[in-house]
Every structure is written in structure tokens, then in C-alpha cells.
C-alpha positions in Angstrom: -20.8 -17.1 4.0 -22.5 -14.1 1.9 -23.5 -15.0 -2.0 -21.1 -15.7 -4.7 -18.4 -13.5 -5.3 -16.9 -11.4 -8.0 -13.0 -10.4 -8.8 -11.2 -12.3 -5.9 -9.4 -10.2 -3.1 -6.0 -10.4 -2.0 -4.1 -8.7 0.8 -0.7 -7.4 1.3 2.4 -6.2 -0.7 4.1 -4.1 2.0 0.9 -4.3 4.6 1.5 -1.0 5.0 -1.2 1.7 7.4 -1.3 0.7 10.9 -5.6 0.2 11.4 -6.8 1.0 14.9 -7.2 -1.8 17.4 -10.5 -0.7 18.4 -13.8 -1.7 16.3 -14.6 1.8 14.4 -16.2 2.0 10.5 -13.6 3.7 7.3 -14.5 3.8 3.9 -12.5 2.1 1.6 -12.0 2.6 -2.1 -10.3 -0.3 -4.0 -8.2 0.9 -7.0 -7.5 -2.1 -8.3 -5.6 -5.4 -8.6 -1.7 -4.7 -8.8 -0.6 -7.9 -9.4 -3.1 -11.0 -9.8 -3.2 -14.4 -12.1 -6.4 -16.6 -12.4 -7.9 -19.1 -10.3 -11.4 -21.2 -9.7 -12.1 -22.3 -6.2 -14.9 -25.0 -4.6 -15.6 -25.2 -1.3 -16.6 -28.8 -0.5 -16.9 -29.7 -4.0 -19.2 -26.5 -5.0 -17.8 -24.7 -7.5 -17.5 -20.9 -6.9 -18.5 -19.0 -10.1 -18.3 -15.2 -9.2 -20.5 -13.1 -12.3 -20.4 -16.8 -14.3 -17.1 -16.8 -14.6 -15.4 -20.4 -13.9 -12.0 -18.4 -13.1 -11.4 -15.1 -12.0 -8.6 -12.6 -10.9 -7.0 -13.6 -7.7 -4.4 -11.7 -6.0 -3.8 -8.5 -4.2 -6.3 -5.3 -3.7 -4.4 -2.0 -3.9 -7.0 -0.2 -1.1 -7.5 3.6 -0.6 -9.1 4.8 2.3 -11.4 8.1 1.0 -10.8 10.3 3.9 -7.2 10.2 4.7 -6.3 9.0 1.1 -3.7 6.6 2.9 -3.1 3.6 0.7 -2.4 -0.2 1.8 -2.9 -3.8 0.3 -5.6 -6.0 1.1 -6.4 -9.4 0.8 -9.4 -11.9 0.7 -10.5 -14.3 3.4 -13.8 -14.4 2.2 -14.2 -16.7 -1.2 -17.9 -16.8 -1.7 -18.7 -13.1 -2.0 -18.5 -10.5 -4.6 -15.8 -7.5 -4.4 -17.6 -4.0 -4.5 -15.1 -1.5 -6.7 -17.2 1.3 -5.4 -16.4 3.0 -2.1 -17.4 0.8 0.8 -17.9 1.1 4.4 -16.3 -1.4 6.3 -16.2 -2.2 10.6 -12.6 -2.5 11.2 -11.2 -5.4 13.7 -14.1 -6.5 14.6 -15.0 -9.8 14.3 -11.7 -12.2 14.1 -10.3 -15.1 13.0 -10.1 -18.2 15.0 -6.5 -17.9 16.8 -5.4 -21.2 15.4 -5.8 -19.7 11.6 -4.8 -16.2 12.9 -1.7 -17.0 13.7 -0.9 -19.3 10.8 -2.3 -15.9 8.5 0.4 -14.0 10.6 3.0 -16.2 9.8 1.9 -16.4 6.2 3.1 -12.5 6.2 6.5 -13.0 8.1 7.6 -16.3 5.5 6.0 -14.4 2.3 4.5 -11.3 1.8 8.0 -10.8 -0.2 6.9 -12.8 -2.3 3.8 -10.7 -3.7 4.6 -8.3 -5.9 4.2 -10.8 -9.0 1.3 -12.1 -10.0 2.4 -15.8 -9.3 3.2 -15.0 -6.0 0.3 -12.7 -5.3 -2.3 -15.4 -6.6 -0.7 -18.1 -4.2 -0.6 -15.8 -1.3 -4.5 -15.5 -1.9 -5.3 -19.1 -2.3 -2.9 -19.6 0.6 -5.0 -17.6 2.6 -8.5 -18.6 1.6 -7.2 -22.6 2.4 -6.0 -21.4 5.7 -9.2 -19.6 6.3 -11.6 -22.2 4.9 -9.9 -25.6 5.6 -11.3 -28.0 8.7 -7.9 -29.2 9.5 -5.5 -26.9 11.8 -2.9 -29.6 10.5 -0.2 -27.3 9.0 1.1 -31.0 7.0 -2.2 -31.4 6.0 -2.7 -27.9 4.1 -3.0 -28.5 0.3 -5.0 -26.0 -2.3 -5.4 -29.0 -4.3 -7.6 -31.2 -2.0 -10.0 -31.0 1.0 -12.8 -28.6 1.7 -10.8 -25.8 0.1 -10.3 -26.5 -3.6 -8.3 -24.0 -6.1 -7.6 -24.3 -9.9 -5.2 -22.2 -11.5 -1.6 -22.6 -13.2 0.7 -25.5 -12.0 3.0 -22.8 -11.0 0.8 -20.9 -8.8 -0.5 -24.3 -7.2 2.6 -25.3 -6.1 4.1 -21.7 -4.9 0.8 -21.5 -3.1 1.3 -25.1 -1.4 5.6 -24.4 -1.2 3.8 -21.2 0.8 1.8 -23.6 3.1 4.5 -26.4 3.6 7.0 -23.4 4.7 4.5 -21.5 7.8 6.4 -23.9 10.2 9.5 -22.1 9.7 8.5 -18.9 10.7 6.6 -16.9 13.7 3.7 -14.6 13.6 5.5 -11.5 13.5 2.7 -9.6 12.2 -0.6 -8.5 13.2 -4.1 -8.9 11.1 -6.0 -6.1 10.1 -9.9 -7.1 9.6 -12.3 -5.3 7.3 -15.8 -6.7 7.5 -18.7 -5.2 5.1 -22.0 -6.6 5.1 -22.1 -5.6 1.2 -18.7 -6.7 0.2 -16.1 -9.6 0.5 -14.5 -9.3 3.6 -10.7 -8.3 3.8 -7.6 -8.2 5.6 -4.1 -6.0 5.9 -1.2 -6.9 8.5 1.4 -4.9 9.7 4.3 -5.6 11.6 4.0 -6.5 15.6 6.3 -3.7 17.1 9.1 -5.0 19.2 8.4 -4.5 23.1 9.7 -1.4 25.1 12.4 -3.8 27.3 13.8 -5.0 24.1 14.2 -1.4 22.2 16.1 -0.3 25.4 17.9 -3.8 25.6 18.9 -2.7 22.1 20.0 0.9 23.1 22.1 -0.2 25.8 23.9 -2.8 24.2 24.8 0.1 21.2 26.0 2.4 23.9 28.2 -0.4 25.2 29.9 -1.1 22.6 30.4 2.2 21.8 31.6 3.2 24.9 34.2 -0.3 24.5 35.8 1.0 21.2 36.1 4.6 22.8 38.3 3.1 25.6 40.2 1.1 22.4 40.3 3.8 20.8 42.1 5.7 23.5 44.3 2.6 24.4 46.2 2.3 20.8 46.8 6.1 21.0 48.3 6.1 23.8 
């Protein structure tokens, strides 16, 4: 973990700009917080004061990137470092998350990221995140913002969206893939996108269209007869 951290980050609304798979370096402006609420955090039982502030904002990152001026949504997995506002260089997918908490980060997106674009639901995505980051169980029953290694304060509303969030990751697959940002100067951050559907399944898809198609052209021709 870096030092103590400033605004908390966020990541996704529409995890929109595909990243490159490769490790490469972009700059990244952040523009600010579109939708946010609140929130203190300890990790095992230390209190995580960013500027000396017991809470601070906690939600999405509206993200620019300076050359191609393509914007996306971020999101923090790293709690105990500061936010830099200024442009930033960061190494793109480079280091990753363990699979386990990948995967359970993926499936976050698929069940929720829906759910963002209010600042309840954007500040319980974060904490979401950070407790599947930061907690030592992979136990998804056992993932609670309110206990364990991971601690968050905040609203009872955005508590128990954020846990509602956690309970529910069973119900869905990891249909999206995580985009890593790693600065040595900033929190770290993530986007997603959506996994494309495989070649054999697009042309499943195609066939079965020209099928039916070609089955209510024969109907077709049948009844005017």
C-alpha cells in the first residue's frame, strides 16, 4: 500500500474505452466525481484519514485521457492513497488482480454497474470494490463492508446497497473485463468493458437469423399461394 489517500476513486458508469491489453503508459486527466456520497474506511482497525478528513468523497472518477481526449469512468481499488486531480501518467494492465477477486470485480460490473449513476449506488459500488480488493476471505457469504479487514462508514443506505451488491455477485458471471491503471504517484484505478462474444457464436447468431428468415420466406409464399 502507498500513503494515505485523498478524494476516494470510483470506477465505471458505462465502462466505456476499450484500453489495450498490452502494458503501455497514457496520461490521464481526472475531471471530477459525477456522482459520489461520503464514506470513512479502516483497514484492520486503522482508520484511513485522507488530508485529515475522517470521511471523504467516494464514488466514481469521470477520467479523460489528454491525448485522444476519449473519456471513461474509473474506479478505486486502492484505499490508502491520495487521488492526484492533475494529469497523471499511469502503466496500463500491468500488474493485476488476483483471479479470485478479478473475477468477483468482473461480476460486480455485469450485476451493477447500472446501478451507478447515483451517488448511493456509486458510493456502494466503490466500497464494494475496495472490500473485494482488500478483504482475506474469497468467501463471497462472508463479504460484508461492515466487518473484517475492510471496514467502511457511511449512510445506512449506502451500507446496505453496497452489501445487497456483495450478497448478489453469485448471481451473475464475469462478463466484463478489468482495465488496470497503476501510477506510482497516484491511487491506482480500474475501468471494465464488456468481454466480446466469441467469433463461433456471432456466426451461430447470423445463421440462426438467416434461418428463420429464409422459414417465413417459404411461409410467406405458402399462404399466397
Amino acid at each position: 500500500m502507498k500513503a494515505l489517500f485523498g478524494a476516494a476513486c470510483g470506477l465505471t458508469l458505462a465502462c466505456l474505452a476499450a484500453m489495450p491489453s498490452d502494458a503501455s503508459t497514457v496520461t490521464l486527466d481526472v475531471l471530477g466525481m459525477p456522482n459520489s456520497a461520503n464514506a470513512s474506511a479502516q483497514l484492520d482497525g486503522v482508520e484511513v484519514e485522507p488530508r485529515g478528513m475522517h470521511q471523504f468523497a467516494t464514488g466514481s472518477f469521470l477520467m479523460q485521457n489528454t491525448t485522444t481526449f476519449e473519456q471513461f469512468v474509473a474506479w478505486c481499488i486502492e484505499v490508502a492513497e491520495s487521488i492526484d486531480f492533475d494529469p497523471t501518467t499511469y502503466e496500463t494492465n500491468g500488474a493485476r488482480l488476483a483471479p479470485e477477486r478479478e473475477t468477483l470485480i468482473s461480476r460486480l460490473f455485469t450485476g451493477y454497474l447500472g446501478d451507478t449513476t447515483t451517488n448511493t449506488g456509486a458510493a456502494a459500488f466503490q466500497l464494494a470494490i475496495w472490500e473485494i480488493v482488500e478483504e482475506t476471505s474469497f468467501d463471497i457469504a462472508g463479504l460484508n463492508v461492515s466487518e473484517g479487514y475492510f471496514r467502511a462508514g457511511s449512510s445506512d443506505i449506502v451500507i446496505e446497497t453496497a452489501n445487497n451488491f456483495l450478497m448478489g455477485l453469485n448471481n451473475f458471471d464475469a462478463n466484463y473485463r478489468v482495465n488496470y491503471f497503476r501510477s506510482a504517484n497516484s491511487q491506482d484505478v480500474i475501468s471494465a468493458s464488456p468481454v466480446p462474444l466469441p467469433a463461433s457464436i456471432l456466426f451461430l447468431g447470423a445463421g440462426l437469423g438467416a434461418l428463420v428468415l429464409s422459414r417465413r420466406g417459404r411461409t410467406a409464399k405458402s399462404v399466397n399461394a
